[in-house]
C-alpha positions in Angstrom: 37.0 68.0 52.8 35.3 64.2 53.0 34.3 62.6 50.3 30.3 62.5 52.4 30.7 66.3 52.4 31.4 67.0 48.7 28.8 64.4 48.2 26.0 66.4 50.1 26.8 69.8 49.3 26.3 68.5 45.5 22.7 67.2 46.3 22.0 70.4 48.1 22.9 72.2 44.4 20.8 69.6 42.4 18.2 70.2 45.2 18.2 74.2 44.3 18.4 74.3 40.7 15.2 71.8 40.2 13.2 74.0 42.7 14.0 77.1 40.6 14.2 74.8 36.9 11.0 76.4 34.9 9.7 72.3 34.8 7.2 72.8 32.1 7.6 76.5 31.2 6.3 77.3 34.1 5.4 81.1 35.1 8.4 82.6 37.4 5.6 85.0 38.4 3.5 83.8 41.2 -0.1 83.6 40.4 -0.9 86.0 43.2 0.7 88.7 41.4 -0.5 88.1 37.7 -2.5 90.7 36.1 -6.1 90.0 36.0 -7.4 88.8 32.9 -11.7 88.5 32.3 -12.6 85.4 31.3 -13.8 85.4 27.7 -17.7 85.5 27.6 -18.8 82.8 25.2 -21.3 83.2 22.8 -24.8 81.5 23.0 -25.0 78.5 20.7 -28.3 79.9 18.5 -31.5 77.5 18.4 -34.2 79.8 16.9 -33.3 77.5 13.4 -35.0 74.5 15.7 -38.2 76.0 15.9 -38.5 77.0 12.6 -41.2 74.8 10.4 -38.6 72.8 8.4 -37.0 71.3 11.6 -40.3 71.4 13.6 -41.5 68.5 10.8 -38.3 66.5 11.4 -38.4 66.8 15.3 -42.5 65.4 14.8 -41.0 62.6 12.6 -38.0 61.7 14.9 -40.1 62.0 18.4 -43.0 60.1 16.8 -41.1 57.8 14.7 -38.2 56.9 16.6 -38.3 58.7 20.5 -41.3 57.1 21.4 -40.9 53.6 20.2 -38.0 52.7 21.8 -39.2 54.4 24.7 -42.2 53.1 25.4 -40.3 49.5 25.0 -38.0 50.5 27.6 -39.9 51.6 30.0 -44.1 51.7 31.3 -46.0 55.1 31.9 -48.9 56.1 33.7 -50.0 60.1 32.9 -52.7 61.8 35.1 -54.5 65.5 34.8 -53.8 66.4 31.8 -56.8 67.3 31.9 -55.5 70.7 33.3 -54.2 71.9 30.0 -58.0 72.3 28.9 -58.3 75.0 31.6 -54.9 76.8 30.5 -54.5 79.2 27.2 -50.4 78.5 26.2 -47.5 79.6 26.4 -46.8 78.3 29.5 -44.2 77.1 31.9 -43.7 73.9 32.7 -42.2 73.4 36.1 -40.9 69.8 37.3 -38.3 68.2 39.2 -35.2 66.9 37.4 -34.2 63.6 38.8 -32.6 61.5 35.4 -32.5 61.8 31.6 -35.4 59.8 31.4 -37.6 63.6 32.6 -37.5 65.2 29.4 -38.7 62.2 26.9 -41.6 61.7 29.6 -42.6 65.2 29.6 -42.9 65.9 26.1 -44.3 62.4 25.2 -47.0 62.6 28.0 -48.2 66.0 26.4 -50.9 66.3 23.6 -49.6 66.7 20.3 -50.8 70.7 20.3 -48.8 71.0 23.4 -46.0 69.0 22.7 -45.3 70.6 19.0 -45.0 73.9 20.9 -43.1 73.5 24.0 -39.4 73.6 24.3 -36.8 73.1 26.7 -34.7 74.6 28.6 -30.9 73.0 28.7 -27.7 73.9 30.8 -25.4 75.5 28.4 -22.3 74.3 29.5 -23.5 70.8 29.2 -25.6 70.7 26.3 -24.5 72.5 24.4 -20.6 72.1 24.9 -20.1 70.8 21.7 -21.6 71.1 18.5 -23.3 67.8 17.6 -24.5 67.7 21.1 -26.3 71.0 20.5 -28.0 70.2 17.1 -29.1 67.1 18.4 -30.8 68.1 21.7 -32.3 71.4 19.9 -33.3 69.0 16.8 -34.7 66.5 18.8 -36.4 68.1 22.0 -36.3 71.9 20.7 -34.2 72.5 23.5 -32.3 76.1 24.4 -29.5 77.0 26.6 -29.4 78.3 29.6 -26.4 79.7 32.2 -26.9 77.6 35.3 -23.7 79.3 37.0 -25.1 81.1 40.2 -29.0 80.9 39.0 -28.6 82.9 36.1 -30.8 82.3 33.4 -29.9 83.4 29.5 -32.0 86.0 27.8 -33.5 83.3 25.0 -36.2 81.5 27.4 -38.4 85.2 27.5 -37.5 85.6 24.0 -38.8 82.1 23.2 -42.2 83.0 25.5 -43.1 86.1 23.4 -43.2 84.0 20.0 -45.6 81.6 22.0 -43.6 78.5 23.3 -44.2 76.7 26.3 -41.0 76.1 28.4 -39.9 73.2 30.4 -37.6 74.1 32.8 -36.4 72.0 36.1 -35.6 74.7 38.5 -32.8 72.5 40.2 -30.6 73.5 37.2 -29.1 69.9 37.5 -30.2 66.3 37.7 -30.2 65.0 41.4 -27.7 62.7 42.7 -30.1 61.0 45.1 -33.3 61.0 43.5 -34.6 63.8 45.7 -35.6 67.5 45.0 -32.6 69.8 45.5 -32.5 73.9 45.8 -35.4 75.4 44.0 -33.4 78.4 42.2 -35.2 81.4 40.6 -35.4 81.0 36.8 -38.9 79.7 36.2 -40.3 81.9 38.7 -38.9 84.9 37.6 -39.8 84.7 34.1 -43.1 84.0 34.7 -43.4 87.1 36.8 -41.9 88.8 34.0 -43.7 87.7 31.1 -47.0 87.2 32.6 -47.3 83.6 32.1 -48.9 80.7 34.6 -46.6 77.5 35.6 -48.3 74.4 35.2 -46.3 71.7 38.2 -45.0 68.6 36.9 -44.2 65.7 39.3 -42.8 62.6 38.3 -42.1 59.4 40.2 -39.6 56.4 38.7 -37.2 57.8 36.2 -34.2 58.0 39.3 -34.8 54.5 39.7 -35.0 53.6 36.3 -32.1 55.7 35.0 -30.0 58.0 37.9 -27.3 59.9 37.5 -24.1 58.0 35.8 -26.6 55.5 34.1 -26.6 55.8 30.3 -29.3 53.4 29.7 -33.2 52.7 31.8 -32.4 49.6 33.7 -35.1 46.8 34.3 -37.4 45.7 37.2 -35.1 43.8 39.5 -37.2 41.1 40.5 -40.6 39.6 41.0 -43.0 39.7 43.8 -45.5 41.1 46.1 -45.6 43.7 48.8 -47.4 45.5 50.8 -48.4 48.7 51.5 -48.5 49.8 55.2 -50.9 52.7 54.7 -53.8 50.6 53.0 -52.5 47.1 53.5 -53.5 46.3 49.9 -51.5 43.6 47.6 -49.5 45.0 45.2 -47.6 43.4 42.2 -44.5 44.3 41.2 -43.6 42.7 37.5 -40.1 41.8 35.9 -39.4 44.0 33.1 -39.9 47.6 32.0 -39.4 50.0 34.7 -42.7 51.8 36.1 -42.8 55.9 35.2 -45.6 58.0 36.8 -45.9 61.8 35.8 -49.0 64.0 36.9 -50.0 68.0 35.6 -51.2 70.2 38.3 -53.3 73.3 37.9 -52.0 76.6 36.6 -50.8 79.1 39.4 -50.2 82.5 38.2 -48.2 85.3 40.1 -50.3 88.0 41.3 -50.3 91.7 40.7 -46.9 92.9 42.6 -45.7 89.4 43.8 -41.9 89.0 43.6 -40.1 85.9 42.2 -39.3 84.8 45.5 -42.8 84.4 46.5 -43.9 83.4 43.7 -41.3 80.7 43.7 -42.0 79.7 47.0 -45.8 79.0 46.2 -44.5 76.9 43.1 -42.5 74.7 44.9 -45.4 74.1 47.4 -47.7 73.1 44.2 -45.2 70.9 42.9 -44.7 69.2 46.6 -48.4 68.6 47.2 -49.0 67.5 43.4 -46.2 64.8 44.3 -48.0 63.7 47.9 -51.3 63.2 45.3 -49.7 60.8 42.9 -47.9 58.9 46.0 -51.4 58.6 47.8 -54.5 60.0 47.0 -56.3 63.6 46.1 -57.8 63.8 49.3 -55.5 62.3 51.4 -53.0 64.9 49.9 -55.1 68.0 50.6 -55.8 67.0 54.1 -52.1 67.1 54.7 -51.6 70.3 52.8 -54.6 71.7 55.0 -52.7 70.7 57.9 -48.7 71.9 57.1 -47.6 68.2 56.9 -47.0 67.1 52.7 -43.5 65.8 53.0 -40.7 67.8 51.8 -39.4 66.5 48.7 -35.5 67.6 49.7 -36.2 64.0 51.5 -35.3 62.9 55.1 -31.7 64.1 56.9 -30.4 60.8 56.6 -27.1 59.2 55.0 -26.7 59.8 51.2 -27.2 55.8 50.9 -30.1 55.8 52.7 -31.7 58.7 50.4 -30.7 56.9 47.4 -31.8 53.2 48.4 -35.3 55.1 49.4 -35.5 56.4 45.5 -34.4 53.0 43.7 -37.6 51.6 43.9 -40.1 52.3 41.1 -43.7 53.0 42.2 -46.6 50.9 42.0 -49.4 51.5 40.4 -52.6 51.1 42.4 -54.5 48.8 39.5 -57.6 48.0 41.1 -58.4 51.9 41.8 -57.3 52.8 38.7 -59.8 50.5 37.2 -62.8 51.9 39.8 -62.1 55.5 38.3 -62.3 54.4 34.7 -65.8 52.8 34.9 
């Protein structure tokens, strides 16, 4: 026998005893054929201490105190029809797309104080609330709850938290969008307010995607300085260095009718809170002629490549000044 022979046969031997080794303590059972084992159902972090009175008075003093200072200096708002929430009797749920971080600050911060020391939030659980000081601090700070986003499944504490009387914010994406634009509308919000009996109030927001997306941990600033025009009105617009621009806009109540399912109902929501958007992009009227004729723009945006959809949503929106101004007299 060669010397190449005795030389290869030993490889082959090395070559069988590491493909049978146990590198790592690995399992000599194939995974196909372990015994099933049921995942562990984890327990719901508890949040009813955040909406007791003691931790209501330090959530007034940290929102009030500390929230909205830093971000109003970070970023500039403009809030239309809240005029709505006259017309409503609470709780309610609000119902708004979820594009950045920067939603839930401008939500509860747009709202009257009566509204806003009575509304909380609903969170994803396994984000949220994945760790302790994560879940005090959101539930402190914006009174928010968990909630199982896994398939569309909502936890039982939302209804529990509309008996005692709270409003809900919940984005029915379950997540933030990566592009900017309005992904599948799931089934929570509708379905509890079919069950409870409560009315949705849509939310639309324009500016916090381009202010803060996904991945960002802080609101960026205007770019650049300039003017543009519009191509719909050809008006001059002005577009200042600095804080980013943030427009949010309350729609009328819509309530489920007698024998409605969620899926209609839901449907019908997500209508509302497209149409409210075409309003705060154009005009009231211009909005409902659309809606009259099947044409408000989907807000799942245009089948286009993913950095076309994003480039179209890093632009903050301008505010029309001089109509703004017209309405106020």
């Amino acid at each position: 026998m060669g010397r190449a022979s005795v030389l290869s046969d030993g490889l082959d031997d090395v070559r069988k005893v590491a493909r049978g080794w146990r590198w790592g303590r690995r399992p000599l059972v194939p995974r196909s054929a372990e015994a099933f084992v049921p995942e562990v159902e984890r327990s719901v972090f508890p949040t009813a201490w955040s909406r007791t009175l003691p931790a209501s008075a330090v959530r007034e003093v940290a929102q009030k105190a500390g929230l909205e200072p830093v971000f109003r200096s970070q970023v500039r708002t403009r809030v239309e029809g809240l005029d709505v929430l006259d017309r409503v009797e609470g709780p309610v749920i609000f119902v708004a797309p979820h594009a950045s971080h920067l939603d839930t600050p401008l939500i509860l911060l747009s709202l009257p104080d009566r509204w806003r020391r009575t509304t909380a939030v609903a969170a994803a659980a396994d984000y949220f609330f994945d760790t302790w000081w994560r879940a005090v601090g959101s539930a402190l700070l914006f009174n928010t709850l968990p909630i199982e986003r896994r398939g569309g499944a909502i936890a039982t504490t939302p209804g529990d938290v509309l008996a005692e009387g709270w409003s809900l914010v919940i984005f029915p994406e379950g997540t933030r969008s990566k592009d900017g634009w309005m992904g599948r509308f799931r089934l929570g919000a509708a379905w509890l307010a079919v069950e409870h009996g409560v009315p949705v109030v849509p939310v639309v927001h324009r500016g916090t995607f381009a202010a803060m997306p996904r991945g960002q941990g802080w609101p960026s600033r205007e770019p650049s300085t300039g003017h543009r025009a519009e191509p719909a009105r050809g008006r001059s617009w002005t577009s200042r260095r600095g804080r980013r621009q943030l427009t949010i806009r309350f729609g009328e109540a819509i309530s489920a009718t007698p024998g409605e399912s969620a899926n209609d109902f839901a449907a019908r929501v997500r209508a509302a809170v497209s149409s409210l958007h075409d309003e705060d992009r154009t005009t009231w009227w211009d909005s409902r002629r659309r809606e009259a004729e099947g044409k408000t723009p989907d807000l799942s945006g245009p089948d286009v490549a993913r950095w076309r959809r994003v480039w179209a949503q890093s632009e903050s929106p301008v505010v029309d000044t001089e109509r703004r101004r017209a309405w106020s007299r």
